[in-house]
C-alpha positions, -999 to +999 in steps of 0.1 A: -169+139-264-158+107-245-126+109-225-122+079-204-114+090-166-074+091-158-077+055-140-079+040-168-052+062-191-024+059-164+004+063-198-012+100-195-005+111-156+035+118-167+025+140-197+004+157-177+020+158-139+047+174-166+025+198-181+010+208-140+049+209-131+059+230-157+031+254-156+037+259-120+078+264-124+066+292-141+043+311-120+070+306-089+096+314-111+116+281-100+129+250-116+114+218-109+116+188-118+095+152-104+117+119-090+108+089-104+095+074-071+071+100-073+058+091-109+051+057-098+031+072-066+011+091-091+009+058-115-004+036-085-028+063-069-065+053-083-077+086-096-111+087-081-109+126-091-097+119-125-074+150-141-093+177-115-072+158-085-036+158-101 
């Protein structure tokens, strides 16, 4: 299986800083929600990491 690194699927990063968000919402019981500035941080940021850094 092939998955090309995040770098290069940056349409992915707000599904999935969504999902991370979400998932952590529910363990601290809080609402949350990202600002778009943000989202474009995380659109710029390079991913050397790939998914294991978001």
């Amino acid at each position: 299986l092939d998955v090309p690194p995040l770098r290069q699927r940056t349409e992915d990063i707000p599904v999935l800083a969504g999902y991370f968000l979400e998932k952590a919402a529910k363990e601290y019981g809080r609402k949350m929600k990202m600002a778009p500035p943000c989202l474009e941080i995380l659109g710029n940021y390079s991913w050397p990491g790939n998914v294991r850094e978001l």
